[in-house]
C-alpha positions as CSV (number, residue, x, y, z in Angstrom):
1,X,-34.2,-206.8,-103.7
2,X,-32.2,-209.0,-102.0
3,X,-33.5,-209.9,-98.5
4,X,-29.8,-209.9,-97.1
5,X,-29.6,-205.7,-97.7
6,X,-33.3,-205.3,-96.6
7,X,-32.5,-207.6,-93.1
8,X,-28.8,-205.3,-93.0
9,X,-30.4,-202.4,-93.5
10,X,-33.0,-203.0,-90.6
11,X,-30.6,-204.5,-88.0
12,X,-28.7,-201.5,-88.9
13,X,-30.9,-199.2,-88.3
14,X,-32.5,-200.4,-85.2
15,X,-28.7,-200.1,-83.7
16,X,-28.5,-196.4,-85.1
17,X,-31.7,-196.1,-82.8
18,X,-30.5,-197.0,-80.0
19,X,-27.8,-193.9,-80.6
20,X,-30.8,-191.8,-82.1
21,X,-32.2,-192.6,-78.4
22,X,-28.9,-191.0,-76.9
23,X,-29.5,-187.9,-79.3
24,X,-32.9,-187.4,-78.1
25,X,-32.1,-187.7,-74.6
26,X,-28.6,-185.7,-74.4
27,X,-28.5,-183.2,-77.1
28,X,-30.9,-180.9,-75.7
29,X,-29.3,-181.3,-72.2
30,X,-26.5,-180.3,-73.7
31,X,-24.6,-183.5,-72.3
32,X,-21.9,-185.2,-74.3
33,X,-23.5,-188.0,-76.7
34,X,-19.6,-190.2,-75.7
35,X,-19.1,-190.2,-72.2
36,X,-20.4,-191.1,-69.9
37,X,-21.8,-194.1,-71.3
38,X,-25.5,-195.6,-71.5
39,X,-26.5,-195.7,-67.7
40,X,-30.1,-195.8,-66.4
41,X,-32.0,-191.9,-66.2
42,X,-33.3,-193.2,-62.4
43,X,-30.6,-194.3,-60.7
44,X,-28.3,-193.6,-63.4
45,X,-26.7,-197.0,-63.4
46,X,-24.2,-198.1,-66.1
47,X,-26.4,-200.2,-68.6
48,X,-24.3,-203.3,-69.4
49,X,-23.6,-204.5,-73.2
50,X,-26.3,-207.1,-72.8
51,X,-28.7,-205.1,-71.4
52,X,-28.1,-202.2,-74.8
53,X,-29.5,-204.9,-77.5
54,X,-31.8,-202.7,-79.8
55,X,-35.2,-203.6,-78.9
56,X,-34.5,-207.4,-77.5
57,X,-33.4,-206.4,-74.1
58,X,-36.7,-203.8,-73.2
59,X,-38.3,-207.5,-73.4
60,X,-35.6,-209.3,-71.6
61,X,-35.5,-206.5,-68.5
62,X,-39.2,-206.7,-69.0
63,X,-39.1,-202.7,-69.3
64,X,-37.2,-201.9,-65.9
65,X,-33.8,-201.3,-64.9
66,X,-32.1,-204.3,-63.6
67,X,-30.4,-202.1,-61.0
68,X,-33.4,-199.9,-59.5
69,X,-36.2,-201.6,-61.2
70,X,-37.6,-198.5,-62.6
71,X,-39.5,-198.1,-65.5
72,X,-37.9,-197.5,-68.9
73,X,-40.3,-196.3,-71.4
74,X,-41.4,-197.5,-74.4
75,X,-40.2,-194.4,-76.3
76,X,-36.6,-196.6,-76.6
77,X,-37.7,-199.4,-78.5
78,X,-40.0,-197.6,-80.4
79,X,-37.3,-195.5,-81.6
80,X,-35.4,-198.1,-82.4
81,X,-38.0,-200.4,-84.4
82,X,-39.2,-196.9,-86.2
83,X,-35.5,-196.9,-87.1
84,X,-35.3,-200.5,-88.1
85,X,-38.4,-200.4,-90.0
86,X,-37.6,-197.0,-92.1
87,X,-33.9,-198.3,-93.1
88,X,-35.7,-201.0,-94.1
89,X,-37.8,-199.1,-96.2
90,X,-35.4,-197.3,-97.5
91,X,-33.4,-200.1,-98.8
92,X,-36.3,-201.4,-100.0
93,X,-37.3,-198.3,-102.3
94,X,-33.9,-197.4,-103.4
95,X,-31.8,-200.5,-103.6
96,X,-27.8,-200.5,-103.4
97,X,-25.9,-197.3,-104.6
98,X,-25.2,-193.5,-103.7
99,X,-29.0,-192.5,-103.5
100,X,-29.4,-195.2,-100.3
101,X,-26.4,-193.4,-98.3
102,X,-28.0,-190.1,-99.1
103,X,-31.5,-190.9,-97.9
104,X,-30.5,-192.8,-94.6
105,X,-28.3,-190.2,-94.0
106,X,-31.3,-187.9,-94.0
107,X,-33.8,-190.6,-92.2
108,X,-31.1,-190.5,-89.4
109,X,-31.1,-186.5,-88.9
110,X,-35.1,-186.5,-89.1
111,X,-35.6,-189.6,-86.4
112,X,-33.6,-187.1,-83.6
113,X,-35.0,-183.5,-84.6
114,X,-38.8,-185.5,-84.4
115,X,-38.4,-186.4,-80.9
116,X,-36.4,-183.7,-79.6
117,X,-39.0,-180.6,-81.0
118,X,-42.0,-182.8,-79.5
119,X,-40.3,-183.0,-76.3
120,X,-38.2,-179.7,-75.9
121,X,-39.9,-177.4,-78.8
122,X,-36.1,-177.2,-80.3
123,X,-34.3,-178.2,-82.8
124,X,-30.5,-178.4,-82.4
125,X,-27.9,-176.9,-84.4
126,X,-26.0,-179.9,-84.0
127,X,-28.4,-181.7,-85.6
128,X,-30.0,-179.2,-88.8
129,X,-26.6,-176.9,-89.4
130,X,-24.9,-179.9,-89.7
131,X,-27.2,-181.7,-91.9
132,X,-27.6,-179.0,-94.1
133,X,-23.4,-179.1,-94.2
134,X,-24.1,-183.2,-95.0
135,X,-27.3,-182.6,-97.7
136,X,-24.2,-180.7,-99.8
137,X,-21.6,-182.8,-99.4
138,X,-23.8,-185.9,-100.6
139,X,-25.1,-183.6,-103.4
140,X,-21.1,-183.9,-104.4
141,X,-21.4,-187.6,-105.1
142,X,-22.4,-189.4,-108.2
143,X,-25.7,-189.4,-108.8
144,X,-26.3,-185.9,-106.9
145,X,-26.9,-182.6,-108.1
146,X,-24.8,-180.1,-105.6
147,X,-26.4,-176.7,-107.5
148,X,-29.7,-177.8,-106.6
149,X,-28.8,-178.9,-103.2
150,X,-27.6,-175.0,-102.4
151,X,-31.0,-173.7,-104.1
152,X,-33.1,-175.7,-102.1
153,X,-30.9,-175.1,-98.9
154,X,-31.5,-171.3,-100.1
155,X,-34.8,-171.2,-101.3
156,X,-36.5,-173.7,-98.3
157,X,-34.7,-171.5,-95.6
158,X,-35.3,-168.1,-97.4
159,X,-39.2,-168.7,-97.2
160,X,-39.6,-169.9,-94.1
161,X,-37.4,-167.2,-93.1
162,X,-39.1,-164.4,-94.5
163,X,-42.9,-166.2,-93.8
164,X,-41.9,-165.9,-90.3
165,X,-40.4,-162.7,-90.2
166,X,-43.8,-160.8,-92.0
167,X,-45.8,-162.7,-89.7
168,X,-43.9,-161.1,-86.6
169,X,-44.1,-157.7,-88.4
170,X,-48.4,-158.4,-88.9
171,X,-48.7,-159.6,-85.3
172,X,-45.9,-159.2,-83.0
173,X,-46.0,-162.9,-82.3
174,X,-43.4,-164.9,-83.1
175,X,-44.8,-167.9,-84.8
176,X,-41.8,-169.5,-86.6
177,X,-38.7,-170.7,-85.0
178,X,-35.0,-170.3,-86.2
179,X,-34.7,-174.0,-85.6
180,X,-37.5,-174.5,-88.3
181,X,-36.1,-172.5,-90.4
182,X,-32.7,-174.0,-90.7
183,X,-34.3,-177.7,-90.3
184,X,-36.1,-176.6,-93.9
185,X,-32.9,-175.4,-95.5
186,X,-31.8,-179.2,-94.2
187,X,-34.4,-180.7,-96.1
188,X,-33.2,-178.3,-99.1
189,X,-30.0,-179.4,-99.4
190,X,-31.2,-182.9,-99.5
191,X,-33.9,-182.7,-101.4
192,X,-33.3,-179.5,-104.2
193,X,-36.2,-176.7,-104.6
194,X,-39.0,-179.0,-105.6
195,X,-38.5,-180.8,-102.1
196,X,-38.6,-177.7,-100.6
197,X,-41.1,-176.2,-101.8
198,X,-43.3,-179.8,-101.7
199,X,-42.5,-179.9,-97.5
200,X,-43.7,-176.1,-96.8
201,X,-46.9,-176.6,-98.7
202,X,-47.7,-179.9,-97.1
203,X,-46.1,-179.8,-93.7
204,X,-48.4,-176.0,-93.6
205,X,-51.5,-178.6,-93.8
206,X,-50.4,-181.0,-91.5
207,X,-49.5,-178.4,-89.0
208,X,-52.8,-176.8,-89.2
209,X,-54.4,-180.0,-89.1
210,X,-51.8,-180.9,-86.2
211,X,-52.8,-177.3,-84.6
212,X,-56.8,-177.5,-84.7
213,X,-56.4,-181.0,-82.6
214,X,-54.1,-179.3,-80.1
215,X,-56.6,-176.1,-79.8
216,X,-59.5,-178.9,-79.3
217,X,-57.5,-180.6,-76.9
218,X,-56.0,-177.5,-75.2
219,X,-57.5,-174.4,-73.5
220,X,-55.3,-171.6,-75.0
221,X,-57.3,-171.3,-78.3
222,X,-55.1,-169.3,-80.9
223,X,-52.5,-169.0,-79.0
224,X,-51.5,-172.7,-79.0
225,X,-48.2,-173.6,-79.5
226,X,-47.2,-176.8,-81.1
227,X,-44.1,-178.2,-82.4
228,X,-43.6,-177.3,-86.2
229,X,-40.4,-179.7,-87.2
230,X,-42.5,-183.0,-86.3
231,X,-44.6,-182.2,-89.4
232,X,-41.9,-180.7,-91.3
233,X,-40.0,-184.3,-91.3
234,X,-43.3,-186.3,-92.3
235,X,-43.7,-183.6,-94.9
236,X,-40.3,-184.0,-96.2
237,X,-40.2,-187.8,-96.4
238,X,-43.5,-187.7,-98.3
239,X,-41.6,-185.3,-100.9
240,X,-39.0,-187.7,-101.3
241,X,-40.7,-190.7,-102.0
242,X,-44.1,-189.3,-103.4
243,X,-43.1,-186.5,-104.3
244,X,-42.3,-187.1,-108.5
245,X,-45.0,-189.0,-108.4
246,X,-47.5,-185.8,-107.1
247,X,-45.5,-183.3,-109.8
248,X,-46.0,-185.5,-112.1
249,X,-49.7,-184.3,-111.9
250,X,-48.9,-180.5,-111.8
């Protein structure tokens, strides 16, 4: 693997972090991700080109706003080296061709809907509607497989659909989501039925396991609630890259 692609596909994606960052922040505040540009959330400030470097300027502004001096958290350059790193990865597992644009495409829909469920317990339409619309469109390109990209879409959103349905019928609780829901037939269009199926048996145990910390942690027992997608997205990029490799034992 050349090391040219592998240092590309990392300064690439720690830009498309900075941008993820703007995702997390505005989506669910329904604010325009173009204008007004990047400015500072305390004193809302314009932020300068040399003060937006992915990751290099935190450092240099020593994590404050050169205007107000307030803090800037380290959720922004963590984003952004996450991002760097996975592209990276990527790259690194899948080399040059259609299959790369297909998974960073997907990386970069799962990086937003992560941070935006653990911080607002949604998932926006923007952001699973319209990958699901992407997961087919990619599935048209050489190398894809655009009948299995509509069964998983079908299949992963069908059975979360109707899990969370019978469980509101049982309990009168409503456990699942529609954002979950349509985040799974996401990850279906992008990863075919096996993918599917792979993220709602594994992202169940990681979500219980996820849930049983919570209820420690928290004083609501039962009654709990904890963002889903977060371990949906793990789940799905495990079935991507580990996943053959698991059915392979099936």
């Amino acid at each position: 693997m050349s090391s040219f692609l592998l240092t590309g596909a990392f300064l690439l994606g720690a830009c498309l972090g900075s941008f993820f960052n703007v995702l997390i922040y505005r989506l669910p505040r329904e604010e325009s991700i173009v204008r007004p540009g990047s400015r500072c959330p305390s004193c809302g400030r314009p932020v300068r080109a040399w003060e937006n470097v992915p990751i290099a300027s935190f450092f240099l502004l020593r994590g404050k706003c050169a205007g107000c001096g307030g803090s800037i958290s380290w959720r922004y350059p963590a984003v952004e080296v996450l991002s760097g790193v996975g592209f990276l990865l990527i790259a690194w597992a899948d080399g040059p061709g259609f299959a790369l644009l297909r998974d960073l495409v997907f990386f970069s829909l799962l990086v937003p809907i992560v941070f935006i469920d653990i911080d607002h317990r949604i998932i926006p339409d923007e952001l699973s509607l319209g990958g699901l619309a992407a997961g087919i469109l990619l599935s048209l390109l050489p190398g894809g497989d655009w009948k299995g990209a509509l069964g998983g879409a079908a299949l992963g959103g069908g059975i979360l659909y109707a899990t969370a349905a019978v469980y509101h019928r049982v309990t009168g609780i409503e456990g699942l989501g529609g954002g979950d829901i349509k985040l799974l037939a996401m990850v279906g269009a992008f990863l075919g039925w096996r993918g599917a199926l792979f993220t709602i048996f594994f992202g169940s145990l990681l979500g219980v396991a996820g849930g049983m910390v919570a209820m420690r942690k928290g004083d609501e027992g039962l009654k709990t609630a904890i963002p889903y997608g977060p371990y949906l997205c793990a789940a799905a990029l495990f079935a991507r890259f580990l996943g053959d490799f698991v059915w392979g034992f099936l």
